[in-house]
DRENGUKE-249349 format. One record per residue (C-alpha): z, x, y; residue number from 1. Coordinates in steps of 0.5 Angstrom, whole numbers, plus 500, padded with zeros to 3 digits. Layout:
N
<node pz="Z" px="X" py="Y" seq="NUM"/>
...
This chain:
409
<node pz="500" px="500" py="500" seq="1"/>
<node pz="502" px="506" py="504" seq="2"/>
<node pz="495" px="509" py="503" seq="3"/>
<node pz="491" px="502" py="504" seq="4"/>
<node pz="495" px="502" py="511" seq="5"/>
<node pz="493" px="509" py="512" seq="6"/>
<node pz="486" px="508" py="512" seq="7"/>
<node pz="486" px="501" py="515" seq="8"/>
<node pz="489" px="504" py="521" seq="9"/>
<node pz="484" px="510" py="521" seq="10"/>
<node pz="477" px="506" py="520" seq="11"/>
<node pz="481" px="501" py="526" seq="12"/>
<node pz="481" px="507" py="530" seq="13"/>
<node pz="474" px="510" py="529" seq="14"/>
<node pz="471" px="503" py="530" seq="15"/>
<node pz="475" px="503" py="537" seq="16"/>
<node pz="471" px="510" py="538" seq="17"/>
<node pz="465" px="508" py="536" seq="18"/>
<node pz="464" px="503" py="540" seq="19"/>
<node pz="467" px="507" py="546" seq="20"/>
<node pz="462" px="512" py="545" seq="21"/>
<node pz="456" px="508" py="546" seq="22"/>
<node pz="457" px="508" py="553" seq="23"/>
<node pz="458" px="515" py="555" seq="24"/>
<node pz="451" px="517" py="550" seq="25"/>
<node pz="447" px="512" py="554" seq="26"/>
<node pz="449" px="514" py="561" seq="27"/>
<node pz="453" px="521" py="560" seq="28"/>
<node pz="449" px="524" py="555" seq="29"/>
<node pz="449" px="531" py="558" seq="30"/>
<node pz="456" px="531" py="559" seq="31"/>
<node pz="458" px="530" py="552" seq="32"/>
<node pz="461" px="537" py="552" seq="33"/>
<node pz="466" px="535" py="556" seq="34"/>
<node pz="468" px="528" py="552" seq="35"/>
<node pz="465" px="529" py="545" seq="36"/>
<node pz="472" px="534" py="545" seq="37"/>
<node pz="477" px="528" py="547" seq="38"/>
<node pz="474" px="523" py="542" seq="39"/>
<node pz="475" px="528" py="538" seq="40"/>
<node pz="482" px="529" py="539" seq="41"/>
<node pz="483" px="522" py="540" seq="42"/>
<node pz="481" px="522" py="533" seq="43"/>
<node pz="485" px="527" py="530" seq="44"/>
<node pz="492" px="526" py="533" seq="45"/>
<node pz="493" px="519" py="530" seq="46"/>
<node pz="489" px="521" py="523" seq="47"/>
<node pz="494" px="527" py="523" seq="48"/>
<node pz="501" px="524" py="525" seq="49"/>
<node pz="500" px="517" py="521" seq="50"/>
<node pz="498" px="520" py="515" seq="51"/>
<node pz="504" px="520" py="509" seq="52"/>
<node pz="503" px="524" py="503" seq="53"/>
<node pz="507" px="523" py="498" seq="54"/>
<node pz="512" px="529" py="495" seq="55"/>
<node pz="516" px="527" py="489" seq="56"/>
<node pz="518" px="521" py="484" seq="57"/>
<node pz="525" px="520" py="482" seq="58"/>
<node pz="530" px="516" py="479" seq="59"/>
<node pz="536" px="516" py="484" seq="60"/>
<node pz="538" px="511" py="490" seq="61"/>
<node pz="533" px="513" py="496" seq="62"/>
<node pz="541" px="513" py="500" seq="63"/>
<node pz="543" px="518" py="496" seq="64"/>
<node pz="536" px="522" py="496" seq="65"/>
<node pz="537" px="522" py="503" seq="66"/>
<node pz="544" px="524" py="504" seq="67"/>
<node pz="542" px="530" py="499" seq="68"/>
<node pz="536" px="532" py="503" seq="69"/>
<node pz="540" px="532" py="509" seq="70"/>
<node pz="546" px="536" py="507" seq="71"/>
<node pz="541" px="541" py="505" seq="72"/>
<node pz="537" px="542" py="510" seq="73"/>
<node pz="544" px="542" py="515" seq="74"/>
<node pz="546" px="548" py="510" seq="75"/>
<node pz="539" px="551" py="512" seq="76"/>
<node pz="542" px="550" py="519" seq="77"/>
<node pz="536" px="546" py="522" seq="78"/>
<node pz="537" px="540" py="527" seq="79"/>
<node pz="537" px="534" py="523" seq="80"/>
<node pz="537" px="526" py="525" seq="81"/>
<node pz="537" px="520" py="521" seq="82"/>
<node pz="532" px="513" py="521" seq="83"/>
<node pz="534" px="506" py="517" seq="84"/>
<node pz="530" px="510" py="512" seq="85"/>
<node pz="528" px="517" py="513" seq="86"/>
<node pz="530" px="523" py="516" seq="87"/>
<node pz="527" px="526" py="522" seq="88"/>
<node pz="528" px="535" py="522" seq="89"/>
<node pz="526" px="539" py="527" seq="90"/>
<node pz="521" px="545" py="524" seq="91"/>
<node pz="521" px="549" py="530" seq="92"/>
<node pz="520" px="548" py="538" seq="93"/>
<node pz="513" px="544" py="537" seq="94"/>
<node pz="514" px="541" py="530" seq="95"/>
<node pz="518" px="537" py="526" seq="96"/>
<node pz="517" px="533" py="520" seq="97"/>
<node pz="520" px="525" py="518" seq="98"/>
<node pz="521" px="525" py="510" seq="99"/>
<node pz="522" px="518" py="508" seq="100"/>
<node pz="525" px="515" py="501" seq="101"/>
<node pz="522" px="508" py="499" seq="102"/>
<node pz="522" px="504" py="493" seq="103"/>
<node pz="516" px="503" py="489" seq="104"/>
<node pz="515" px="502" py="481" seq="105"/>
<node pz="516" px="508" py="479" seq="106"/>
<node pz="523" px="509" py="482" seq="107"/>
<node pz="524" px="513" py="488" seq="108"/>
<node pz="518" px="516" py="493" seq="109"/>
<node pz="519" px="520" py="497" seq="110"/>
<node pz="513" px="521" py="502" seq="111"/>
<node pz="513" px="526" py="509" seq="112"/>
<node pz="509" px="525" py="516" seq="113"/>
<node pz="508" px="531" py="521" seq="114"/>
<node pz="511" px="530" py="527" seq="115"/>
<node pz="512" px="533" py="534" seq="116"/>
<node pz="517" px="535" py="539" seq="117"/>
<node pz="518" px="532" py="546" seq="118"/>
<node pz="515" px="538" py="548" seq="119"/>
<node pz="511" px="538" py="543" seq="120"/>
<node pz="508" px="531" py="545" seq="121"/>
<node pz="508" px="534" py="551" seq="122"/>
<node pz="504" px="539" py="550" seq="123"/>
<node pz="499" px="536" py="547" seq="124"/>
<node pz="498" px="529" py="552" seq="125"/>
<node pz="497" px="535" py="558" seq="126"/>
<node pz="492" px="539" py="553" seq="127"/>
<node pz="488" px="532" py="551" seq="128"/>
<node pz="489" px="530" py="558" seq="129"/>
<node pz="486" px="537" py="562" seq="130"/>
<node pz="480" px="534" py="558" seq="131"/>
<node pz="478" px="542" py="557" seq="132"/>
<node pz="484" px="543" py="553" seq="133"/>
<node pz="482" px="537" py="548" seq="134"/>
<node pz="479" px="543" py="543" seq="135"/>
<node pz="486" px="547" py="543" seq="136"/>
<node pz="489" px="540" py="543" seq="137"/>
<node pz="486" px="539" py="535" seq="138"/>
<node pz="487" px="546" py="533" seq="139"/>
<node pz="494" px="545" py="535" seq="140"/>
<node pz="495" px="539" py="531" seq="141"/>
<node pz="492" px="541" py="525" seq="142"/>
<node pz="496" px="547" py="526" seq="143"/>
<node pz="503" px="543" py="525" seq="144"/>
<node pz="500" px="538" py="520" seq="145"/>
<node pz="499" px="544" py="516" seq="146"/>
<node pz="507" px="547" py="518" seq="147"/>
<node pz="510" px="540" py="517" seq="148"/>
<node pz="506" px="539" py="510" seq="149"/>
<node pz="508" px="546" py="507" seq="150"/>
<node pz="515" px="545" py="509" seq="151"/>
<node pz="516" px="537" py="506" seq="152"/>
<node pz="514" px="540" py="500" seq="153"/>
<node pz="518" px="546" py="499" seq="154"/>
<node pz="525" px="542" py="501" seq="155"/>
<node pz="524" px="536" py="500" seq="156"/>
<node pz="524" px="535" py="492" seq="157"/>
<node pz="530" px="539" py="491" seq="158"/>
<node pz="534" px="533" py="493" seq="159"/>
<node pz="533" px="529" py="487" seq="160"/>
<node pz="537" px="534" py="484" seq="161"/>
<node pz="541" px="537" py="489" seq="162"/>
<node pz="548" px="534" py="492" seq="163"/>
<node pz="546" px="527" py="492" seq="164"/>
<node pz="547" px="525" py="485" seq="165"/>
<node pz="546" px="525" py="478" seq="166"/>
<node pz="538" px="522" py="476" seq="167"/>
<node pz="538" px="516" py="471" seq="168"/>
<node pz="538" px="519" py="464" seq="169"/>
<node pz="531" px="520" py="461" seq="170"/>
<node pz="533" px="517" py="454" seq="171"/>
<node pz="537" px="511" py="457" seq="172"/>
<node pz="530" px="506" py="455" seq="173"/>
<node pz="533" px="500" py="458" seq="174"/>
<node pz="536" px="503" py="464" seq="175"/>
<node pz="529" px="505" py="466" seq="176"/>
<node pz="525" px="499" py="465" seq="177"/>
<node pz="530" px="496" py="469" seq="178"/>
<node pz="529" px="500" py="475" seq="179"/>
<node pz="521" px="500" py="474" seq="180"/>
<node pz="522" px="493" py="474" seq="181"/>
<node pz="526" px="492" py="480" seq="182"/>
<node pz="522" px="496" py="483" seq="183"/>
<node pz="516" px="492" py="482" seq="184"/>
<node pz="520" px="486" py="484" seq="185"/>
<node pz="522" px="490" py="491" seq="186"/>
<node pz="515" px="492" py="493" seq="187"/>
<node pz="511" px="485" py="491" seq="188"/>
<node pz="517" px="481" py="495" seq="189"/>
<node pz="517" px="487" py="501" seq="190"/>
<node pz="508" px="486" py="501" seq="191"/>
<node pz="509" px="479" py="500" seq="192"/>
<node pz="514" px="479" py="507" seq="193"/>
<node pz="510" px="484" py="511" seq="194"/>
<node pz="503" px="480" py="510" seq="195"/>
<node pz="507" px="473" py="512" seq="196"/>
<node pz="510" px="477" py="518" seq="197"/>
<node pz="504" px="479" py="520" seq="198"/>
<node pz="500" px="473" py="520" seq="199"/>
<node pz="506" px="470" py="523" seq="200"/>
<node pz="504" px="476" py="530" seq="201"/>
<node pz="497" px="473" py="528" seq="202"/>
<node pz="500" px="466" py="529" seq="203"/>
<node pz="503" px="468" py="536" seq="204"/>
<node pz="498" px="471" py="538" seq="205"/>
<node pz="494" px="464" py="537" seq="206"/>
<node pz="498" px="461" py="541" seq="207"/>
<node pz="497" px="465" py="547" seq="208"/>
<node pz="490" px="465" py="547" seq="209"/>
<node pz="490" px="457" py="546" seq="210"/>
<node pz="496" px="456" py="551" seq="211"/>
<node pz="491" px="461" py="556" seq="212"/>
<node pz="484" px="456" py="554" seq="213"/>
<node pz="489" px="450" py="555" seq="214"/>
<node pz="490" px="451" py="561" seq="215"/>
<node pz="484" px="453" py="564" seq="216"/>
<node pz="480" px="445" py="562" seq="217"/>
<node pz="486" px="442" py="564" seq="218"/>
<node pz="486" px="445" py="571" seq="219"/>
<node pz="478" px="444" py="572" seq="220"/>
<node pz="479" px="438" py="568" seq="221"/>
<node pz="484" px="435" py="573" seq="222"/>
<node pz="480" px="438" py="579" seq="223"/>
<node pz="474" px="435" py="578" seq="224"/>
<node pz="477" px="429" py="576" seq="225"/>
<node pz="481" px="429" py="583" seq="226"/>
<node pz="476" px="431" py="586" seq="227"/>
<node pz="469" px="432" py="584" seq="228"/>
<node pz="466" px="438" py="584" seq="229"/>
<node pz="468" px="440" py="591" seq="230"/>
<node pz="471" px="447" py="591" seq="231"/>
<node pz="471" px="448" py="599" seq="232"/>
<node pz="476" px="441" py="601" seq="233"/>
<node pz="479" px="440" py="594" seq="234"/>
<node pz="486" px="440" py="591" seq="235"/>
<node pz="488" px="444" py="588" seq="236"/>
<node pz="496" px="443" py="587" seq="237"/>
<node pz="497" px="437" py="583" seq="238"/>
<node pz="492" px="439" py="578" seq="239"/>
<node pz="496" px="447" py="577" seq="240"/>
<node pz="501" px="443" py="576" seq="241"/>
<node pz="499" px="438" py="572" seq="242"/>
<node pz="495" px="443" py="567" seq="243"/>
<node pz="502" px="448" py="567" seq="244"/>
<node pz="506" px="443" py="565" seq="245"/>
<node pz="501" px="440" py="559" seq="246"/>
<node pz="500" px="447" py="557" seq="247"/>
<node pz="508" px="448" py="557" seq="248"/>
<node pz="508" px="442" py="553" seq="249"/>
<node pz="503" px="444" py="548" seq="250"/>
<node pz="506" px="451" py="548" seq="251"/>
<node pz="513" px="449" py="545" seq="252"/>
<node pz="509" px="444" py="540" seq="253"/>
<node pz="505" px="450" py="537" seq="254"/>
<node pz="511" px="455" py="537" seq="255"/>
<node pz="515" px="449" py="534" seq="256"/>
<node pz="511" px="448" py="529" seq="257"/>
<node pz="510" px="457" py="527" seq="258"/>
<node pz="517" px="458" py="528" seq="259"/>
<node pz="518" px="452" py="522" seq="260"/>
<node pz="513" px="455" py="518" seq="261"/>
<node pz="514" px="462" py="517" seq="262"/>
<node pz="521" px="464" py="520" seq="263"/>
<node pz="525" px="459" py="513" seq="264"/>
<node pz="520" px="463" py="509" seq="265"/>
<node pz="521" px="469" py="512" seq="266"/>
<node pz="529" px="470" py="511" seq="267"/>
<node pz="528" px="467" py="503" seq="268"/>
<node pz="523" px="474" py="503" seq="269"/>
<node pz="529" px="477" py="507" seq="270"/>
<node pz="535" px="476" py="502" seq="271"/>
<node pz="530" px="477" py="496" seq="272"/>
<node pz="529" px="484" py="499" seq="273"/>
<node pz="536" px="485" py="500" seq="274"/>
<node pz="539" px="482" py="492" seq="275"/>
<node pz="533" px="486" py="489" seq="276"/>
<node pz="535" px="493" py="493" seq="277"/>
<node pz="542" px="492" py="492" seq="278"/>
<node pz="541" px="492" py="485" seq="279"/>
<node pz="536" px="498" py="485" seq="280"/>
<node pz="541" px="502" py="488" seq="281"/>
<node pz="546" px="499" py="483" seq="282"/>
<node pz="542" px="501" py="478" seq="283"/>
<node pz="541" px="508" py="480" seq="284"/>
<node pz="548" px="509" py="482" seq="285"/>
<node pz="552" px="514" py="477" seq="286"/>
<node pz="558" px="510" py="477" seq="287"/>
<node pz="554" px="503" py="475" seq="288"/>
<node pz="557" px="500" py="470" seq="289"/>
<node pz="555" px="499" py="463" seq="290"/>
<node pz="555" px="491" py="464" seq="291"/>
<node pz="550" px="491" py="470" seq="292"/>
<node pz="544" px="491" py="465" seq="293"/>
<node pz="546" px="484" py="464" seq="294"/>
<node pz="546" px="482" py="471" seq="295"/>
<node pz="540" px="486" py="473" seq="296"/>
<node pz="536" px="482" py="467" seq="297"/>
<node pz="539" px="476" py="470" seq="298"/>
<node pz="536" px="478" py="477" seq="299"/>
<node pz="530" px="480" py="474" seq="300"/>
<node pz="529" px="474" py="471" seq="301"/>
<node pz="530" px="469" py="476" seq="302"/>
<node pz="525" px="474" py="481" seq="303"/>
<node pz="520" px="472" py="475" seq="304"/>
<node pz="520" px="465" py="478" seq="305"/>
<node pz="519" px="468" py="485" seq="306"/>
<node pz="513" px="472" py="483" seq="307"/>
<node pz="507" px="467" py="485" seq="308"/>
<node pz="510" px="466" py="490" seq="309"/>
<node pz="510" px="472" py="493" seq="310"/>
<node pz="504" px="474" py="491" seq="311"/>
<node pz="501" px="467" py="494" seq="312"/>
<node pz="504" px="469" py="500" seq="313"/>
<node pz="499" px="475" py="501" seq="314"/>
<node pz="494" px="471" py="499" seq="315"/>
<node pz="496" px="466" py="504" seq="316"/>
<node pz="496" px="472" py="509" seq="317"/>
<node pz="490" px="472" py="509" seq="318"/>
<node pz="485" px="477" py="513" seq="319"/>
<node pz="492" px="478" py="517" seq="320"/>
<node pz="493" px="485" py="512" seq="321"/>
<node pz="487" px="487" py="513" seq="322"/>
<node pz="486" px="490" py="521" seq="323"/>
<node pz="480" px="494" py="519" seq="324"/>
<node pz="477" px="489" py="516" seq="325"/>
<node pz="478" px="483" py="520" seq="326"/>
<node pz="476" px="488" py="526" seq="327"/>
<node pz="470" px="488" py="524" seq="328"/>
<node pz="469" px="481" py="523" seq="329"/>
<node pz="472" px="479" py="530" seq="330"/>
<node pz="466" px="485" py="532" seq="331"/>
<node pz="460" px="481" py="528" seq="332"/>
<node pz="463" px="475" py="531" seq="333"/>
<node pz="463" px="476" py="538" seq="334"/>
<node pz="456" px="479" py="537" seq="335"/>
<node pz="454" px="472" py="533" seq="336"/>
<node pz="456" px="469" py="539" seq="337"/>
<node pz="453" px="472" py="545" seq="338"/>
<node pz="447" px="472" py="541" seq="339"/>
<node pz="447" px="464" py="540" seq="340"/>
<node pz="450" px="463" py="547" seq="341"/>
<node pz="443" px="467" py="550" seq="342"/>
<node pz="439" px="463" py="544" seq="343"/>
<node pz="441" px="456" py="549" seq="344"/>
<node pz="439" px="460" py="555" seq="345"/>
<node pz="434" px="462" py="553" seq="346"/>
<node pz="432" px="455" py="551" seq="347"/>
<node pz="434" px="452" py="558" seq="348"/>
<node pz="429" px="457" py="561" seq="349"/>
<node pz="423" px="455" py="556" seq="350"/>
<node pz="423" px="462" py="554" seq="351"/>
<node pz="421" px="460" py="546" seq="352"/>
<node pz="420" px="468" py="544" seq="353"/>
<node pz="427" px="469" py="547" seq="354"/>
<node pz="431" px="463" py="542" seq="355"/>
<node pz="428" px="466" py="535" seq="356"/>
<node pz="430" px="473" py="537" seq="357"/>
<node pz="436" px="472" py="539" seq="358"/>
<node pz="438" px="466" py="534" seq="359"/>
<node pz="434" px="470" py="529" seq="360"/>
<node pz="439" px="476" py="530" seq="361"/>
<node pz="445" px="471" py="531" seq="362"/>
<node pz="444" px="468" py="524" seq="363"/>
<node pz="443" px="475" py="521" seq="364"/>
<node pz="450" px="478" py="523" seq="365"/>
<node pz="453" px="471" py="521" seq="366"/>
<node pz="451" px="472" py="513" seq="367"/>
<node pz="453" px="480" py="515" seq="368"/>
<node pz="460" px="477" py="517" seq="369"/>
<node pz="460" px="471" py="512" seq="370"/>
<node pz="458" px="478" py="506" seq="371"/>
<node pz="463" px="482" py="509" seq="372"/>
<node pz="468" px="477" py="508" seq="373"/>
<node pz="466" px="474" py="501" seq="374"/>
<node pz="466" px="481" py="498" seq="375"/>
<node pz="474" px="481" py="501" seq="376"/>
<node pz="476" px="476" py="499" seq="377"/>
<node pz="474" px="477" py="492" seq="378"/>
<node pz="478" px="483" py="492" seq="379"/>
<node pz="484" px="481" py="494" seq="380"/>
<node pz="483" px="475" py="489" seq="381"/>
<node pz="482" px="480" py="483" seq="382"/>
<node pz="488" px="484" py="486" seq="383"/>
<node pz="493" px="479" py="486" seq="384"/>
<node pz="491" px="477" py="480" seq="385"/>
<node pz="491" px="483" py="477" seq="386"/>
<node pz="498" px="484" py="480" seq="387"/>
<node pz="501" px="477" py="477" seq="388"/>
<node pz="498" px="480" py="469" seq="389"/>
<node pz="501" px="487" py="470" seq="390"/>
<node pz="509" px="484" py="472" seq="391"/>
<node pz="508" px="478" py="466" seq="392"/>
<node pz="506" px="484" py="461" seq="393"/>
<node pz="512" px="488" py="465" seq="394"/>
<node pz="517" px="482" py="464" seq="395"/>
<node pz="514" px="481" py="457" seq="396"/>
<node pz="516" px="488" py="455" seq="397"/>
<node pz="523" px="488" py="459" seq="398"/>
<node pz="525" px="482" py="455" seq="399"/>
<node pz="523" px="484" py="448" seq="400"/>
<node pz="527" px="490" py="450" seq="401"/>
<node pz="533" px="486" py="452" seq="402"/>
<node pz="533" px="482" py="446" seq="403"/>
<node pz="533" px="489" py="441" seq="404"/>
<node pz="539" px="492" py="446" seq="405"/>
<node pz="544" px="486" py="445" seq="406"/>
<node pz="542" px="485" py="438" seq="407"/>
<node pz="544" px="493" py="437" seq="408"/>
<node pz="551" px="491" py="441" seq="409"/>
């Protein structure tokens, strides 16, 4: 999910660069040697700082990884600093790095993104914004991408056996299948929350842009039934205030029912995150009671219930989890529109060679964007299937397991 958040970001913000280059080719070709660099580092910055690389897999509680890394770094006598679920340390005067312990189906992640300092960000944003320093500027960056990368994966995995606590025993089958499965659970249920938190954003931002086009009718609604079109003596009061209250009106309606639909089924996802990483930390824990496996199971057992709708909520998210891909739509989109809006221009004039061109090309990019979204779709389709086919084999297993450790007892 890291990885496919990555790569959306990335091909979002190339899109963006793309885009803004057209303009420079077409009228500031012979400059290029001044912006060509900026776009570059505008390129290789966020490509550098947001890419996550993965460095080790264990099984112990992502708490306790933290605090032996921490510890160990301390020992080292490097500035160390802590985030809800990773730890900031600071390399040198221009570098640092940020580790980060999650929970994943095979236990415990952790993963490093290269970070800067104050002076660091500094340096670089003077550099870019010089524009003659942009080429120094990515020269820069890959340098401490390559000293945060190299110094991530010489200390971090040393945390999974150093001072944070005792690894899971290899040959306890059941104790491993219980955390795989917990950790299965914990992450279709934090996608399942993440993709409805974003199509709730999605949602506000509706609202706004519905709030704006209500507001502009019913203000040349109102004005041109009060006053006709005459834009010299009419007033403009009662229809301001009209259309202000009418958007207000519509505004809370729409936020109401948002707020009613997502916020109830995003505190269930919530508490489910929450019960699913108590037990994964309990789990991991080297003083969890032998007695907890029947707990977990029982958890595990009542997720199992859970798990369509989670992964229905992602299908429900809809393009709202994929930026890159709704990007491009919305682009092919605004395109489609221009063209049929100088389709009908093209008509009014009489202009019939304009209406086919226009319209012929505003078809096409239509069946470009519907194709773009079909093939989405059956990904995201095969996928969550796919997902719902492996956690039932998992459960399946775990259970046959369960029944052969409690006849053994």
């Amino acid at each position: 999910m890291q990885g496919e958040r990555y790569q959306n970001t990335i091909a979002l913000l190339l899109t963006v660069l793309v885009f803004a280059s057209i303009p420079l080719i077409v009228n500031f070709l012979g400059g290029w040697f001044l912006w060509a660099p900026v776009l570059a580092a505008l390129a290789v910055l966020p490509a550098a700082f947001l890419r996550e690389a993965e460095l080790d897999t264990g099984l112990e509680a992502p708490a306790q990884v933290r605090a032996a890394l921490a510890a160990n770094l301390r020992g080292e006598g490097l500035e160390v600093g802590a985030e809800p679920d990773a730890i900031w340390v600071r390399i040198d005067a221009l570098s640092a790095v940020r580790i980060r312990a999650r929970t994943t189906d095979r236990g415990t992640v952790l993963s490093s993104q290269a970070r800067a300092t104050i002076a660091g960000w500094l340096l670089l944003l003077g550099l870019v914004a010089s524009v003659v320093g942009s080429l120094p500027a990515v020269a820069l960056t890959l340098v401490l991408f390559r000293r945060a990368n190299r110094f991530a994966r010489a200390r971090a995995p040393a945390a999974f056996g150093g001072k944070g606590g005792t690894a899971v025993s290899s040959g306890d089958e059941v104790r491993a299948m219980l955390v795989g499965s917990l950790s299965s659970a914990l992450r279709i249920a934090r996608e399942a929350s993440d993709a409805q938190r974003k199509a709730y954003t999605d949602a506000l931002t509706i609202i706004v842009v519905a709030a704006f086009t209500s507001w502009t009718a019913l203000l040349i609604g109102l004005f041109v039934a009060l006053n006709g079109f005459n834009l010299i003596t009419g007033q403009w009061d009662v229809p301001i205030v009209g259309a202000t209250g009418g958007t207000l009106v519509l505004s809370v309606v729409l936020l109401s029912v948002v707020r009613r639909r997502f916020l109830p089924r995003l505190a269930r996802y919530r508490t489910w995150i929450d019960r699913l990483s108590d037990a994964f930390d309990r789990e991991m824990s080297p003083e969890a009671a032998e007695p907890s496996a029947a707990s977990t199971f029982e958890l595990l057992a009542e997720a199992s219930t859970q798990v369509p709708d989670w992964l229905d909520a992602q299908r429900r998210a809809g393009l709202s989890s994929d930026p890159a891909t709704s990007f491009a739509i919305l682009i092919l989109t605004l395109f489609v529109s221009t063209m049929f809006t100088n389709a009908l221009f093209g008509a009014l004039r009489g202009a019939l060679d304009l209406v086919f061109v226009y319209g012929a090309t505003g078809t096409v990019l239509a069946g470009i964007a519907a194709w773009i979204y079909r093939a989405w779709k059956r990904r995201e389709d095969a996928r969550l299937a796919h997902a719902q086919a492996a956690w039932d084999a998992h459960v399946k297993s775990l259970r046959a397991r369960m029944d052969h450790f409690l006849e053994e007892m």
